[in-house]
C-alpha positions as CSV (number, residue, x, y, z in Angstrom):
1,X,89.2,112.8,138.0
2,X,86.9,110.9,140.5
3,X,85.3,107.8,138.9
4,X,81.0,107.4,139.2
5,X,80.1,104.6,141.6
6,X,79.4,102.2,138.6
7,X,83.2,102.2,137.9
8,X,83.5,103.6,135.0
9,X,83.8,107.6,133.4
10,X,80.9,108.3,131.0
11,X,81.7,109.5,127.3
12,X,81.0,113.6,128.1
13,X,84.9,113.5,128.7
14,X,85.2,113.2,125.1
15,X,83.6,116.2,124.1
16,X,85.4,119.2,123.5
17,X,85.0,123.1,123.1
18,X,86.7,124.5,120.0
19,X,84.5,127.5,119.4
20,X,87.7,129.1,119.9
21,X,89.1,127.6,116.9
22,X,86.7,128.0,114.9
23,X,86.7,132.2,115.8
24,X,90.8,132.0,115.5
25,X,90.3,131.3,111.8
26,X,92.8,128.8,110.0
27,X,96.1,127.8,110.9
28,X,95.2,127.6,114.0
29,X,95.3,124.6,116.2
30,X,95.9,123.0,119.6
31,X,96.4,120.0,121.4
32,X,95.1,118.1,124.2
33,X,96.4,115.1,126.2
34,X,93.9,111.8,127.3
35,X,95.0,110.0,130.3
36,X,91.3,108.6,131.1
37,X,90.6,106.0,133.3
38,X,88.0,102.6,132.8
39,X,86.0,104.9,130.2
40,X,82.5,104.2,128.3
41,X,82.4,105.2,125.4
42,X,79.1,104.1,124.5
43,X,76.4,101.5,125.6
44,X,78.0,98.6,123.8
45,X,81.9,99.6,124.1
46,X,83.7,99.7,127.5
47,X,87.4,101.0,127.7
48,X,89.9,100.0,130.8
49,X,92.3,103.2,129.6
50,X,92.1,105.9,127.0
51,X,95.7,107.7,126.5
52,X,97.4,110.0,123.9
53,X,97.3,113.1,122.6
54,X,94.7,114.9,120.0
55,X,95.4,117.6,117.9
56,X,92.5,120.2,116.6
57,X,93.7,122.0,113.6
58,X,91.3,124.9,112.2
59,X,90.9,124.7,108.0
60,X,89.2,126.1,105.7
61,X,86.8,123.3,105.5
62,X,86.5,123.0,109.5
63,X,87.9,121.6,112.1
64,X,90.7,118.6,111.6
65,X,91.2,115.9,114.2
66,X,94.7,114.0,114.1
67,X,96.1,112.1,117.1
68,X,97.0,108.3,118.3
69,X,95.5,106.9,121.2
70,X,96.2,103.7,122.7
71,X,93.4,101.5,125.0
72,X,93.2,98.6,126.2
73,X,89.6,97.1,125.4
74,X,88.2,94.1,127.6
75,X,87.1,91.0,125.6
76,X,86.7,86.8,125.5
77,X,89.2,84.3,124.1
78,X,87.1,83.2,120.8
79,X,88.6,79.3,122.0
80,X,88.5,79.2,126.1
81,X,86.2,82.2,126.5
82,X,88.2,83.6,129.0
83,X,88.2,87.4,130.1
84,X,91.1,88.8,128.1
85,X,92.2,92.8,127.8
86,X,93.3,93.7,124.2
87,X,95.1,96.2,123.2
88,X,94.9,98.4,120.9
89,X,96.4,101.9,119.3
90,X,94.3,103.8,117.3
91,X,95.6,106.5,114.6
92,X,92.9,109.6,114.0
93,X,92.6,111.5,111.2
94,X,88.9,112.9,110.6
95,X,87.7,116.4,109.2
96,X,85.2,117.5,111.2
97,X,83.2,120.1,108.8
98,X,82.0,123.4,109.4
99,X,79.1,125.1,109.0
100,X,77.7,121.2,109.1
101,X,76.7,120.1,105.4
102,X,73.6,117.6,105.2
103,X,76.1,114.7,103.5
104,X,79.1,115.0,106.0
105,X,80.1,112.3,108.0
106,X,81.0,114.2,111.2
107,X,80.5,118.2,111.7
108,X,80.7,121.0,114.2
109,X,77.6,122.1,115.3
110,X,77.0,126.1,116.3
111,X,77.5,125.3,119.8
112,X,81.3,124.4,119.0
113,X,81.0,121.1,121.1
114,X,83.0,118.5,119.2
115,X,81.8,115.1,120.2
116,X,84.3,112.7,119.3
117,X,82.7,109.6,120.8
118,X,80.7,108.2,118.0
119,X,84.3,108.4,116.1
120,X,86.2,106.8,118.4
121,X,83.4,103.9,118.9
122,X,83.8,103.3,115.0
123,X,87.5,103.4,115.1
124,X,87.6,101.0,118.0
125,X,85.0,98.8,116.8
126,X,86.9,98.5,113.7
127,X,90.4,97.4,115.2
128,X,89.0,94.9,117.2
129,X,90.3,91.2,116.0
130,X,87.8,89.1,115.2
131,X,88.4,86.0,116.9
132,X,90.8,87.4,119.3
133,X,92.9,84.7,121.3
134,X,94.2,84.4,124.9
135,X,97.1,83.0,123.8
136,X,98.3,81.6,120.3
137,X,98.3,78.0,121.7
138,X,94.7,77.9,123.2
139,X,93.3,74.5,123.6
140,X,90.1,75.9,123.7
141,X,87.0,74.0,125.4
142,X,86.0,70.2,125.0
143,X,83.5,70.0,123.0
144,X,81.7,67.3,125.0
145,X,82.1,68.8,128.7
146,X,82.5,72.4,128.2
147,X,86.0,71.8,130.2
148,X,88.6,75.0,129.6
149,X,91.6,72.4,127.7
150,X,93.9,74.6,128.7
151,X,93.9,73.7,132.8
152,X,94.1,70.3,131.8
153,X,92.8,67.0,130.1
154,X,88.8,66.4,131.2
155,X,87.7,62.9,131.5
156,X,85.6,62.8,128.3
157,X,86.0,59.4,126.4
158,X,87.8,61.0,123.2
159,X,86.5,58.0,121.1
160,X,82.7,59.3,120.0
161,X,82.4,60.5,116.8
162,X,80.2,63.1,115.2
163,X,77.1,61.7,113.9
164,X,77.8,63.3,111.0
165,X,80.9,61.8,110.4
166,X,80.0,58.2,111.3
167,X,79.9,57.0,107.7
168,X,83.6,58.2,107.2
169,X,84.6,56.0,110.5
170,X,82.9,53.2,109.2
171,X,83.9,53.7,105.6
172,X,87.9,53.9,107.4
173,X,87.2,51.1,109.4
174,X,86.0,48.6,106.5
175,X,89.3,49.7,103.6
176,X,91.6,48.8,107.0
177,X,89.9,45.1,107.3
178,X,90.9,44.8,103.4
């Protein structure tokens, strides 16, 4: 699969034709294997892989999605705010319903083109830590200097203290003296 000059595979490899399921009648079913590359999913969710293996299953109410896929999303240490990959392996199991009702989540529509994209940008989005770290002993950034902690000491003068804490110091500083 050759990769568009902006580096990365747009989301139409994500949508799949299962007209044929849905003519086969239930029971039926059939799976598919992902090994995509750098994907984008959607305007505000890049991928650097996409892998596994989706099953389409045809039921009574439509068409049932099950699969695990494992990717590897590109993000910022929440302490250093370093580039960082994390990975992540996601577990699918969505009905997608047809004919399309007015109150379901996902459907089918008559074309048979199953998008799963806006799916897998929920699933994703979901699994995502929030406040993701490089590493579990990140010393973070100095608060003074901006200085990534973690390449070594910066030559701030440790001493100042928050403004807001000044009365504290001073209060600490006074029940020493007695």
């Amino acid at each position: 699969m050759s990769e568009p000059a902006h580096g990365y595979v747009g989301p139409r490899v994500l949508r799949f034709q299962i007209g044929f399921l849905l003519a086969e009648g239930k029971g039926h079913s059939s799976e598919t294997t992902l090994d995509i590359p750098r994907l984008r999913v959607a305007d505000d969710l890049t991928l650097d892989y996409l892998r596994g293996t989706l099953r389409f299953s045809r039921t009574s109410r439509g068409i049932l999605v099950q699969g695990e896929l494992e990717t590897q999303v590109p993000a910022q240490c929440a302490r250093c705010l370093e580039d960082m990959p994390i990975r992540l392996t996601i577990p699918l199991e969505e009905m997608f319903v047809y004919p399309a009702e007015p109150d379901a989540e996902f459907s089918v529509p008559e074309t048979g083109i199953l998008d799963l994209a806006p799916l897998l940008r929920e699933e994703i989005i979901l699994q995502i830590p929030i406040g993701a770290l490089c590493r579990p002993d990140c010393a973070g950034l100095c608060p003074v200097c901006g200085k990534n902690l973690n390449l070594g000491p910066c030559d701030c003068d440790r001493d100042d203290v928050d403004p807001r804490l000044a009365a504290l110091r001073a209060l600490k500083e006074r029940l020493s003296e007695d």
